[in-house]
VOVEXLO-29030 format. One record per residue (C-alpha): residue number from 1; x, y, z; residue in one letter. Coordinates in pm, whole numbers, plus 50000, padded with zeros to 5 digits. Layout:
VOVEXLO-29030
NUM / X / Y / Z / A
...
//
This chain:
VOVEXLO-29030
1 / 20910 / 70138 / 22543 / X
2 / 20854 / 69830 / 22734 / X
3 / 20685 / 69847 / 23098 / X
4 / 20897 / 69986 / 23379 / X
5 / 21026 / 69768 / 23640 / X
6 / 21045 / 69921 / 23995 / X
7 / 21325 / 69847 / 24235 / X
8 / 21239 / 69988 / 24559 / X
9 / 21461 / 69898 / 24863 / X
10 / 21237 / 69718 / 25157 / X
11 / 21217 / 69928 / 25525 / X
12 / 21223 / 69832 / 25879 / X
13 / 20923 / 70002 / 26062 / X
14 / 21110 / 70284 / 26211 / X
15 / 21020 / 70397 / 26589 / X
16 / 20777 / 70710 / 26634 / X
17 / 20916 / 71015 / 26545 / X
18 / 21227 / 70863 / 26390 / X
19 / 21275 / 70946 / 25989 / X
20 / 21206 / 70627 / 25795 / X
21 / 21505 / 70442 / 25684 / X
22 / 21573 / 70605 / 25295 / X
23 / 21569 / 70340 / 25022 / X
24 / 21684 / 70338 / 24622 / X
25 / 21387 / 70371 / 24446 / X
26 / 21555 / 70357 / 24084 / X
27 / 21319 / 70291 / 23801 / X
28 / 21397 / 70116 / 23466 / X
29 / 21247 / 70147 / 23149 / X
30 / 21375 / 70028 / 22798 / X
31 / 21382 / 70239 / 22452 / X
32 / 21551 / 70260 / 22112 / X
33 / 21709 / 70496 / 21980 / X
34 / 21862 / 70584 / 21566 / X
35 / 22237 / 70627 / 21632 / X
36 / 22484 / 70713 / 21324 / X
37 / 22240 / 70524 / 21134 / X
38 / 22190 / 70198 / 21321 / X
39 / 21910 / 70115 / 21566 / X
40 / 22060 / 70120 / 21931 / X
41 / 21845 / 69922 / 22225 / X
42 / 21885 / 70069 / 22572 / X
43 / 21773 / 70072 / 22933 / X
44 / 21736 / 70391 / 23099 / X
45 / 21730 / 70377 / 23509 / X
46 / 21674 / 70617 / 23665 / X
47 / 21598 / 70757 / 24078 / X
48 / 21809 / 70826 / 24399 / X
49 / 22044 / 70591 / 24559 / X
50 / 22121 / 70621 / 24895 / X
51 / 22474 / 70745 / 24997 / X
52 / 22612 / 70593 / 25320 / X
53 / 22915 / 70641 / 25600 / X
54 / 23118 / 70370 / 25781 / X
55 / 23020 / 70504 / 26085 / X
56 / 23251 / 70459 / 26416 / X
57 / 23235 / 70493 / 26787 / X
58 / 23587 / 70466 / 27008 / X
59 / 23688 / 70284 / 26701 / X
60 / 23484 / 70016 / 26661 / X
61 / 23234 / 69971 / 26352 / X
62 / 22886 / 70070 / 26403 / X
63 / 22769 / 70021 / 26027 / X
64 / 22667 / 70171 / 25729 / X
65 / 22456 / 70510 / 25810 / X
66 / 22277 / 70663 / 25567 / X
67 / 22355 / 71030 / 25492 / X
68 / 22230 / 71189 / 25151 / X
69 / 21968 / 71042 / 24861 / X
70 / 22170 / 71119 / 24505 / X
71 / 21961 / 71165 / 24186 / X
72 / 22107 / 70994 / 23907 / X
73 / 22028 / 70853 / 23553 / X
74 / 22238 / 70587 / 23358 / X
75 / 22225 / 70461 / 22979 / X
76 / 22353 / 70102 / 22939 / X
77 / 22311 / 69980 / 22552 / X
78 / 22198 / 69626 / 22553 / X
79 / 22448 / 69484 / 22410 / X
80 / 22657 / 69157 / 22442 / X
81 / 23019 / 69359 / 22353 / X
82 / 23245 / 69499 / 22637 / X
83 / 23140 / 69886 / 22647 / X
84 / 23292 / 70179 / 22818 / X
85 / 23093 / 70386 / 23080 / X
86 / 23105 / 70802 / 23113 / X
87 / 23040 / 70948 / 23458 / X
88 / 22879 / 71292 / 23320 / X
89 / 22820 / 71604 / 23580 / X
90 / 22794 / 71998 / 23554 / X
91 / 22905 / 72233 / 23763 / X
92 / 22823 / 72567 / 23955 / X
93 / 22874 / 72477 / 24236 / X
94 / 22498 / 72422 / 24253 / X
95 / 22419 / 72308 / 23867 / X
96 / 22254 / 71961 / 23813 / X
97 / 22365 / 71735 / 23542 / X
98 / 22077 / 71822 / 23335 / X
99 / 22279 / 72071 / 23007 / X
100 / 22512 / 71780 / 22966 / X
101 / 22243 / 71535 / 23002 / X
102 / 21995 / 71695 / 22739 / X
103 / 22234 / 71911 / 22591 / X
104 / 22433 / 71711 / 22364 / X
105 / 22594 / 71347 / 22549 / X
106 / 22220 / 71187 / 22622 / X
107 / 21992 / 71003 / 22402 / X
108 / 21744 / 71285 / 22373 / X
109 / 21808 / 71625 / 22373 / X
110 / 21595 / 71941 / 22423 / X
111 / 21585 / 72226 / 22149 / X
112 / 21601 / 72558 / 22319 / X
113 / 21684 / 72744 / 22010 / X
114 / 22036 / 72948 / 21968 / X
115 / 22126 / 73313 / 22021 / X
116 / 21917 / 73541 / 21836 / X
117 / 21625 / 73262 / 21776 / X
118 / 21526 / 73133 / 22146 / X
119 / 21255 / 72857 / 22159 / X
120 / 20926 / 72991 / 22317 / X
121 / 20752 / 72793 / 22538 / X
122 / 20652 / 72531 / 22553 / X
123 / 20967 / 72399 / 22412 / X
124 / 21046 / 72046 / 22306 / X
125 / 21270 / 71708 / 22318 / X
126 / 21386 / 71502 / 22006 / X
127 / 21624 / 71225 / 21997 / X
128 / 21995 / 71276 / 22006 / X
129 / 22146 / 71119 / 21672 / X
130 / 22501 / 71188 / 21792 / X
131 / 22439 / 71057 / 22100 / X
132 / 22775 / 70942 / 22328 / X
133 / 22511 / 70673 / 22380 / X
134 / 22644 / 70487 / 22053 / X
135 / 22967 / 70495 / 22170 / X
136 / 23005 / 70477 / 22577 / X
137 / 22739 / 70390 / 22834 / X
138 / 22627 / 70686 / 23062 / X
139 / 22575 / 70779 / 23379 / X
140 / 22486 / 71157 / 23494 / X
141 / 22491 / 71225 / 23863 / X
142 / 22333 / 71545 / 24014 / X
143 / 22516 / 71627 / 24319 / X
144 / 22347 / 71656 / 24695 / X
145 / 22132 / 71977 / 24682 / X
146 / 22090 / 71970 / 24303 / X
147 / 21862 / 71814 / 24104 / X
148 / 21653 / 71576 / 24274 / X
149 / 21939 / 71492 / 24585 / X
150 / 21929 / 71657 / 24905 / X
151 / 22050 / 71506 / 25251 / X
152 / 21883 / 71269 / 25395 / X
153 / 21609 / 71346 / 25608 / X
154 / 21716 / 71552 / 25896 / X
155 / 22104 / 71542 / 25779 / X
156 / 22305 / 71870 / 25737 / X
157 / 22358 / 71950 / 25350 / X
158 / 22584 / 72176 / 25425 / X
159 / 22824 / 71902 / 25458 / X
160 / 22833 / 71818 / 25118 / X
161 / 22892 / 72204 / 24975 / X
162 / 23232 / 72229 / 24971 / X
163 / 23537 / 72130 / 24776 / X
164 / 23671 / 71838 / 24936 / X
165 / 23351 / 71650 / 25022 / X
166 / 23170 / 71711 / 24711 / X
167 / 23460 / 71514 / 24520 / X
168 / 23401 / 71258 / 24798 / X
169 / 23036 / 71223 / 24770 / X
170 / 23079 / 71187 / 24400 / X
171 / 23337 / 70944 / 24419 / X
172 / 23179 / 70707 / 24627 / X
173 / 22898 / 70739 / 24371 / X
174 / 23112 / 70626 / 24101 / X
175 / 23248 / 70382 / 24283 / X
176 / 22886 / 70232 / 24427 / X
177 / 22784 / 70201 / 24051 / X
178 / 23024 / 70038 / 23928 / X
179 / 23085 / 69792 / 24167 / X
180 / 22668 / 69767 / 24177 / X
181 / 22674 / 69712 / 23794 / X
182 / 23024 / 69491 / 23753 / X
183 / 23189 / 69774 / 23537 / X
184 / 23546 / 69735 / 23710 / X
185 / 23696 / 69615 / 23415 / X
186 / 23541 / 69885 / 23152 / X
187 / 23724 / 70183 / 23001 / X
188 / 23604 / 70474 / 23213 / X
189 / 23555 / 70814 / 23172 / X
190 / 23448 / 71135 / 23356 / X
191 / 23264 / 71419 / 23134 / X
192 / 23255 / 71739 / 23352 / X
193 / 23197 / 72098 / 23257 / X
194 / 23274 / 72427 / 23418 / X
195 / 23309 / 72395 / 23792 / X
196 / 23269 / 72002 / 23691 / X
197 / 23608 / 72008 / 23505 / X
198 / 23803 / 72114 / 23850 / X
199 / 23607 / 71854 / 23977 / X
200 / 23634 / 71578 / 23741 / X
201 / 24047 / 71641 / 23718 / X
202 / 24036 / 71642 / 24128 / X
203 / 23847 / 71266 / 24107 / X
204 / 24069 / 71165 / 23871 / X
205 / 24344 / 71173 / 24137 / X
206 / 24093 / 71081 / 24449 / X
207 / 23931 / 70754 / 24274 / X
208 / 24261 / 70629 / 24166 / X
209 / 24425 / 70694 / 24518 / X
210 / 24122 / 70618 / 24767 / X
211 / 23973 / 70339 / 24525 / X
212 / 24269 / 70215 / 24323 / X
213 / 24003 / 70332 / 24062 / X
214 / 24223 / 70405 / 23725 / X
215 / 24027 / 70627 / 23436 / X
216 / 24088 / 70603 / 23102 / X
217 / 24019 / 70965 / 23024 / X
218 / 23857 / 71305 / 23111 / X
219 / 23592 / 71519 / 22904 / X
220 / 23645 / 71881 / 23022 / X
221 / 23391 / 72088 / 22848 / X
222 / 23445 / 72474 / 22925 / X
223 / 23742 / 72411 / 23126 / X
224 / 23876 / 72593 / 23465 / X
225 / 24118 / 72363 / 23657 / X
226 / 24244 / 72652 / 23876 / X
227 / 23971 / 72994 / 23981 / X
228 / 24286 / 73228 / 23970 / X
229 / 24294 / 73229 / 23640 / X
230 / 23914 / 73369 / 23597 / X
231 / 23822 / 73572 / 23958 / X
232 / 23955 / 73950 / 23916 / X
233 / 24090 / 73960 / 24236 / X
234 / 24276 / 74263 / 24373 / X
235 / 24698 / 74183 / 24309 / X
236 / 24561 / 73929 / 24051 / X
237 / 24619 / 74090 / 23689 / X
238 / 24620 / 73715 / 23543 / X
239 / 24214 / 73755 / 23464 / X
240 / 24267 / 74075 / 23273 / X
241 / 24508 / 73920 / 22993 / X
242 / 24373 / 73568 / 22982 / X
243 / 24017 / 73718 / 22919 / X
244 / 24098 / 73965 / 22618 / X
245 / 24089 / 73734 / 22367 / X
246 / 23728 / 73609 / 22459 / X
247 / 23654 / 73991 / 22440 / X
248 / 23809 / 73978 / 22067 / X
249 / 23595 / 73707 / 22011 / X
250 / 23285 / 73845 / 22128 / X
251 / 23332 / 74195 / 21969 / X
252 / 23424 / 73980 / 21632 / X
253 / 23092 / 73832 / 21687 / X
254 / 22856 / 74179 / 21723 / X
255 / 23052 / 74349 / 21398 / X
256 / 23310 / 74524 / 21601 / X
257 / 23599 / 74424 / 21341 / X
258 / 23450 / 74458 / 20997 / X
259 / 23493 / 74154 / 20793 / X
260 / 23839 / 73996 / 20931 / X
261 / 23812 / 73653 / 20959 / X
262 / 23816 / 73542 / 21314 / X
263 / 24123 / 73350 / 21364 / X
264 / 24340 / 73663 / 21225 / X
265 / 24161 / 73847 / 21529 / X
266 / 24245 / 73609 / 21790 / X
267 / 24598 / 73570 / 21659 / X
268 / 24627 / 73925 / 21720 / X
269 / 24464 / 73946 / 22061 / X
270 / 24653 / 73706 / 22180 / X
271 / 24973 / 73794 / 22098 / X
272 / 24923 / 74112 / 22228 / X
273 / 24707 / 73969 / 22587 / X
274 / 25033 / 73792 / 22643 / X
275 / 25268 / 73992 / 22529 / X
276 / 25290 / 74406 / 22531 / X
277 / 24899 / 74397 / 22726 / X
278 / 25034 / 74163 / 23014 / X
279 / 25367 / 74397 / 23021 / X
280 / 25171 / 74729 / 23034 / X
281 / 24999 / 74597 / 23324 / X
282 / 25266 / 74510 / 23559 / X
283 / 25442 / 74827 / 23440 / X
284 / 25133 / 75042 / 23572 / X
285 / 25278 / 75418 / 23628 / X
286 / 25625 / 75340 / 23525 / X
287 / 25493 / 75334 / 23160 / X
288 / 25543 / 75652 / 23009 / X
289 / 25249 / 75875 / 22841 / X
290 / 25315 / 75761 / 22513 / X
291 / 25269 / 75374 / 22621 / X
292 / 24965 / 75408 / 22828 / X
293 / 24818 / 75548 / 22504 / X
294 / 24935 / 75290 / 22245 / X
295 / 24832 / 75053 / 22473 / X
296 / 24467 / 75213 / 22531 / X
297 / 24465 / 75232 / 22148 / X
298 / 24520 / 74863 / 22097 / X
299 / 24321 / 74717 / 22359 / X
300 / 24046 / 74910 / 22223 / X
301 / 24049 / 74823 / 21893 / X
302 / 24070 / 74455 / 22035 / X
303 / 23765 / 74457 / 22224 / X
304 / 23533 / 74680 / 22020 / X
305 / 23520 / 74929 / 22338 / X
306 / 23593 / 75296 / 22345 / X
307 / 23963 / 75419 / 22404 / X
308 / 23806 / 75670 / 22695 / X
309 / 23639 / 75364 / 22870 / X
310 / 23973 / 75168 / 22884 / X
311 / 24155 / 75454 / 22948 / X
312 / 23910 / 75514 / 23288 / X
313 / 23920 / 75163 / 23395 / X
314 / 24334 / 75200 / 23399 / X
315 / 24354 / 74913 / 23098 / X
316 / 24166 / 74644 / 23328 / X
317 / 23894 / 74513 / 23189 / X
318 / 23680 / 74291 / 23426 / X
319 / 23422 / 74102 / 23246 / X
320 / 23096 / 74214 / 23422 / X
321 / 23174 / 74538 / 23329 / X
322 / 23247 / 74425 / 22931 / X
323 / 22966 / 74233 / 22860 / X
324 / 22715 / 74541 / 23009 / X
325 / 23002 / 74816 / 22836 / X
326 / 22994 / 74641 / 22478 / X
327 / 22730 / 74760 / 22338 / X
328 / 22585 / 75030 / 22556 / X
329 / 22505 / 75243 / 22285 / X
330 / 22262 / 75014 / 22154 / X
331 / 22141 / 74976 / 22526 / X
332 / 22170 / 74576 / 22486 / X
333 / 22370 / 74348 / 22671 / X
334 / 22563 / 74034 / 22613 / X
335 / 22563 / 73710 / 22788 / X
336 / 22859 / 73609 / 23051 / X
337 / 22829 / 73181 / 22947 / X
338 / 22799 / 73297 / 22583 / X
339 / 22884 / 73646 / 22437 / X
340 / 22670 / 73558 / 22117 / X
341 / 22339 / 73606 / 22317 / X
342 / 22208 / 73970 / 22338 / X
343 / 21976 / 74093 / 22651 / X
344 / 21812 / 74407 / 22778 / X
345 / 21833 / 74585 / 23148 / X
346 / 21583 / 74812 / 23319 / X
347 / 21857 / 75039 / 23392 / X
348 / 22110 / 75172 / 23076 / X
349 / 22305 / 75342 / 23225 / X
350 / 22446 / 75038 / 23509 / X
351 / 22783 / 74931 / 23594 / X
352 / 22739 / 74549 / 23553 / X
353 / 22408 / 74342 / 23394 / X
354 / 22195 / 74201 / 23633 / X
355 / 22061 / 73930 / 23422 / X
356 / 22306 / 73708 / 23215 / X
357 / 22074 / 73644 / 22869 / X
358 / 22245 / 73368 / 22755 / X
359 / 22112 / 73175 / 23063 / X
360 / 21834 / 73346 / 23084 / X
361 / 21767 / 73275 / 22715 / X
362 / 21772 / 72896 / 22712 / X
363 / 21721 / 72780 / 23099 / X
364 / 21317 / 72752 / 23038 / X
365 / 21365 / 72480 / 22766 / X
366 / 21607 / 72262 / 22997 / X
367 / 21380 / 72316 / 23296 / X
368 / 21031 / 72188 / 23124 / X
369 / 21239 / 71914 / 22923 / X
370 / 21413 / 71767 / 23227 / X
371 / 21067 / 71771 / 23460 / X
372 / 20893 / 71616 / 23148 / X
373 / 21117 / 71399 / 23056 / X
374 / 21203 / 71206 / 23378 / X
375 / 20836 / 71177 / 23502 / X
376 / 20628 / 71128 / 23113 / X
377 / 20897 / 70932 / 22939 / X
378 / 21114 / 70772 / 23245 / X
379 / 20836 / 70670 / 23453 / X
380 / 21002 / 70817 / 23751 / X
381 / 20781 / 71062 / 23967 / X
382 / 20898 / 71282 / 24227 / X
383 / 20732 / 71581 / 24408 / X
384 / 21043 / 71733 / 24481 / X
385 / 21159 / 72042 / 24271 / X
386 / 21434 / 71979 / 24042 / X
387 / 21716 / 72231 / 24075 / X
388 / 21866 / 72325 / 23765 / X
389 / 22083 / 72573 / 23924 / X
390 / 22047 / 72646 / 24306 / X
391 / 22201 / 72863 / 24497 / X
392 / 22157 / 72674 / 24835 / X
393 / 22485 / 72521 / 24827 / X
394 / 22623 / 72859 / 24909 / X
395 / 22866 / 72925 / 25077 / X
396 / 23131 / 72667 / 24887 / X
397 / 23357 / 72607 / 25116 / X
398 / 23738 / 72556 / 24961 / X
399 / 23872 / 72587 / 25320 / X
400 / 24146 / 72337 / 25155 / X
401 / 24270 / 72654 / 25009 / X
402 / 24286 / 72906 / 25227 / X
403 / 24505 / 73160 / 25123 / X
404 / 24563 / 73046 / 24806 / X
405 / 24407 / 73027 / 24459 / X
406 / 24132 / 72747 / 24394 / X
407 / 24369 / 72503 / 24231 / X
408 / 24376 / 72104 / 24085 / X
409 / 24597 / 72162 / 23800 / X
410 / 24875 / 71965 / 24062 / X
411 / 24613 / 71663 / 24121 / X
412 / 24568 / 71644 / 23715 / X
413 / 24943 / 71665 / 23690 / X
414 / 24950 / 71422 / 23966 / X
415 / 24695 / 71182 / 23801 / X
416 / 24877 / 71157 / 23524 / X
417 / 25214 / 71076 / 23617 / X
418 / 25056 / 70766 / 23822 / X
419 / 24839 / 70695 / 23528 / X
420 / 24987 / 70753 / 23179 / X
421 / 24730 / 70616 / 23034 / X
422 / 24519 / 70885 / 23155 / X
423 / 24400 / 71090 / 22840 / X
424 / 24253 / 71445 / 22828 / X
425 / 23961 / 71605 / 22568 / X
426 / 23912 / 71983 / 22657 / X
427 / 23656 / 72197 / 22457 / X
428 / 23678 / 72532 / 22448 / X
429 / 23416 / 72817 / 22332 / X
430 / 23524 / 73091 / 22148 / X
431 / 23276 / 73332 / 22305 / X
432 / 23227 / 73174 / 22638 / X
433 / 23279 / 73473 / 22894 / X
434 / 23257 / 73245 / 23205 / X
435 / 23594 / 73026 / 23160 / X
436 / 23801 / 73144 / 22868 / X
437 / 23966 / 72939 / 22636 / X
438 / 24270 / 73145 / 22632 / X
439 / 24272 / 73075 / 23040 / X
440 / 24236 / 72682 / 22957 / X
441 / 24552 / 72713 / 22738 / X
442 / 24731 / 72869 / 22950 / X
443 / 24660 / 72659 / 23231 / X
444 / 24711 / 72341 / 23043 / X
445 / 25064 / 72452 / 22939 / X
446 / 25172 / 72474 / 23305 / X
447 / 25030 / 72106 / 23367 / X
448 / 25341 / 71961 / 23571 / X
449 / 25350 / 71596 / 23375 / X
450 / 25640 / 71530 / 23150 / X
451 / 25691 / 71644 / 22795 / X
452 / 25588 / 71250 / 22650 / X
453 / 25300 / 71284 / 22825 / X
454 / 25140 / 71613 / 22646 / X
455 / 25045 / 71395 / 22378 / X
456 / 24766 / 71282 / 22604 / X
457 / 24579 / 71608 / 22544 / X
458 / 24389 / 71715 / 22307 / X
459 / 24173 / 72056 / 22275 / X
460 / 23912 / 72154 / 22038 / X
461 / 23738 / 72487 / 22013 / X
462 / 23356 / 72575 / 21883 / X
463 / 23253 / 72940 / 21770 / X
464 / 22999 / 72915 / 22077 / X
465 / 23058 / 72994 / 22419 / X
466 / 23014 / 72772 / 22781 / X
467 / 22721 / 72549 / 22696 / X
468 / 22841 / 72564 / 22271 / X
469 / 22627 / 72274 / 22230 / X
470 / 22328 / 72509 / 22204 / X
471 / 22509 / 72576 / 21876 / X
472 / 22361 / 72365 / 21629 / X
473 / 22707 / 72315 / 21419 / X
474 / 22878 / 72350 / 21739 / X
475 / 22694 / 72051 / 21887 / X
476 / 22719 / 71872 / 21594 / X
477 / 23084 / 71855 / 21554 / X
478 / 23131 / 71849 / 21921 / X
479 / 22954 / 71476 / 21975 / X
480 / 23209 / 71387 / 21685 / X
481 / 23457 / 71530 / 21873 / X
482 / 23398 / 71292 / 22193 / X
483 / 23300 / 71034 / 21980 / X
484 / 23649 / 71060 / 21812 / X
485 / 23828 / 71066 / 22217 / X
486 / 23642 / 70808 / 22338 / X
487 / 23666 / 70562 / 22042 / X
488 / 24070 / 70582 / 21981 / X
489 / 24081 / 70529 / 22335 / X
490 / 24456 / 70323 / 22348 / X
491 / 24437 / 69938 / 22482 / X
//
């Protein structure tokens, strides 16, 4: 690693009592990394930029004002040939960048260990082989109030917690760094997972009409373009069917159904989620006695519960409730982001799990590799906590929808008929209990883009669950996987 080369902003002396103007204060260092076998030179730079408003008074200009410092890092290969660039961000709302970012697209990656073999403290970072590095530039942003962003001093962040003017915040971003950097005329691409596929599908749309900013292609990991389709609402029976296949999956996965292989399971489940299961439940008490009870049999058998349980909670199984019901008898627990991961509570006996292990299980390792890495081996130093996962941006506000289901699967659809070049990757866990893959299907089917343009998405599924990277074969074939998208990108 060469030295690092500072590039502060310069600041006006600011009057008493006034906050001092905020500056960048990016820092760059240089590595090299082993990628698919070849050597791969790179500069890292990392550090906040300052996000700015055109700022207006009785309509007339007043300037630039300064309104949140963003924490971001970016990977540009030193390299003479035309690259893409990848826009990476998680989710929450309220998760930094940081699983993506050491998880499986970055150069180096932490090892937390799997389900059933956590790494104990104090952890450790290797390099990432399979890096997206070899293949696309990177950039991961942390959005305000995650990570290392926050308002500016004295500024609201409440402003930026909500639907519309997070995607706005982020956009402008994207569109500051690659107007800063002269990427206008590189592929790009946004890699988002969880709450950051809804948002990366509802930038796709913004950038392209606010910025006349056309993407090449989107990277939904753990997909959930519209919330009806995972929050058990009351009225909203959609959750219940779209979810019992993940509950087939996870049962499969604890020894609930012997030694069937587990694509003959899911085959089953979801036939049956979508089929007789989805009828029973609009039927409620107009099905007779002997329906309710083939029904009860069936979903049982499905998701390795007892036939009195699903009998009690009238065939609606919300997924709280499953992952603490699964395997009470063993008094263990199983994780909501990935059903493979096995936990204990204080209390038996409780309705719903007040600790999800398979965050739990793995959030130490990302936590002392990101504060390590960034300071010890990106030079950049910062007193401020990084959030991992903060619950200050509570409330969300989707006052966009009110009244209606959280929604972008009509900006994707939108985004795509203005821009059929526009390509989607989705990948989908098997047992991820926080956005089911059966929910991603069935959301992607109802994409409102015509039939030539379903050839535009692809989906590939990992026998992991929301973060599957943490999956050692999992994250192995899933860097192929993107690899794969981003390289057969069409001219």
């Amino acid at each position: 690693m060469a030295a690092s080369e500072t590039k502060p902003g310069d600041s006006e002396q600011a009057p008493a009592n006034t906050p001092a103007e905020p500056v960048d204060d990016l820092v760059s260092t240089h590595h090299t990394i082993t990628a698919n076998g070849a050597e791969l030179p790179y500069t890292a730079t990392t550090g906040r930029i300052v996000l700015r408003e055109e700022v207006y008074t009785d309509g007339k200009f007043e300037g630039h004002k300064p309104k949140a410092e963003v924490f971001l890092t970016s990977y540009v290969a030193d390299s003479a040939e035309p690259r893409p660039v990848t826009f990476a961000f998680n989710g929450g709302p309220g998760s930094a960048s940081v699983w993506l970012h050491l998880g499986v697209l970055g150069p180096r990656r932490v090892l937390s260990g799997d389900a059933g073999s956590t790494a104990a403290p104090p952890y450790g970072l290797a390099d990432n082989e399979q890096t997206l590095l070899a293949h696309s530039d990177l950039v991961f942003i942390d959005p305000v109030s995650t990570g290392f962003s926050r308002a500016v001093e004295g500024g609201d962040p409440g402003g930026f917690h909500g639907y519309k003017a997070d995607i706005e915040s982020v956009g402008e971003i994207i569109r500051l760094w690659t107007s800063r950097n002269g990427r206008w005329m590189s592929p790009k691409y946004l890699a988002g997972e969880s709450y950051g596929t809804l948002r990366a599908a509802a930038l796709a749309e913004h950038l392209q009409d606010r910025h006349g900013l056309y993407l090449n292609g989107l990277l939904l990991i753990s997909s959930v373009l519209d919330m009806g389709t995972i929050r058990f609402t009351e009225g909203n029976d959609l959750p219940y069917w779209l979810y019992l296949p993940t509950y087939a999956a996870i049962a499969h996965h604890h020894g609930k159904h012997g030694d069937r292989p587990l694509r003959e399971v899911l085959d089953e489940a979801e036939k049956f989620a979508s089929g007789d299961y989805a009828w029973a439940l609009a039927r409620g008490a107009r099905l007779s006695a002997a329906e309710r009870a083939d029904i009860v049999r069936r979903t049982a058998e499905l998701t390795g519960l007892s036939e009195d349980y699903v009998d009690r909670v009238d065939l609606r199984i919300e997924h709280l409730r499953f992952f603490t019901e699964l395997l009470r008898d063993q008094r263990r627990t199983v994780g909501r982001m990935d059903g493979r991961f096995l936990g204990w509570e204080a209390d038996a006996a409780g309705e719903r799990f007040t600790d999800d292990p398979s965050v739990s299980g793995i959030i130490g390792a990302y936590s002392a590799a990101i504060n390590h890495y960034v300071r010890e081996e990106l030079e950049y130093v910062n007193d401020l906590p990084y959030e991992l996962l903060t619950s200050r941006v509570q409330p969300w506000s989707y006052k966009e929808f009110e009244g209606a289901a959280v929604s972008v699967v009509d900006r994707l659809g939108s985004a795509m008929r203005a821009n059929p070049h526009l390509r989607v990757h989705v990948g989908a866990g098997y047992t991820d209990g926080a956005t089911p893959y059966f929910a991603a299907e069935h959301v992607l089917a109802r994409l409102p883009i015509p039939e030539e343009l379903r050839e535009n998405i692809e989906v590939r599924y990992y026998d992991a669950g929301h973060m599957m990277y943490v999956h050692e074969p999992s994250r192995v074939q899933q860097s192929a996987d993107l690899a794969e998208f981003v390289r057969n990108d069409r001219p």
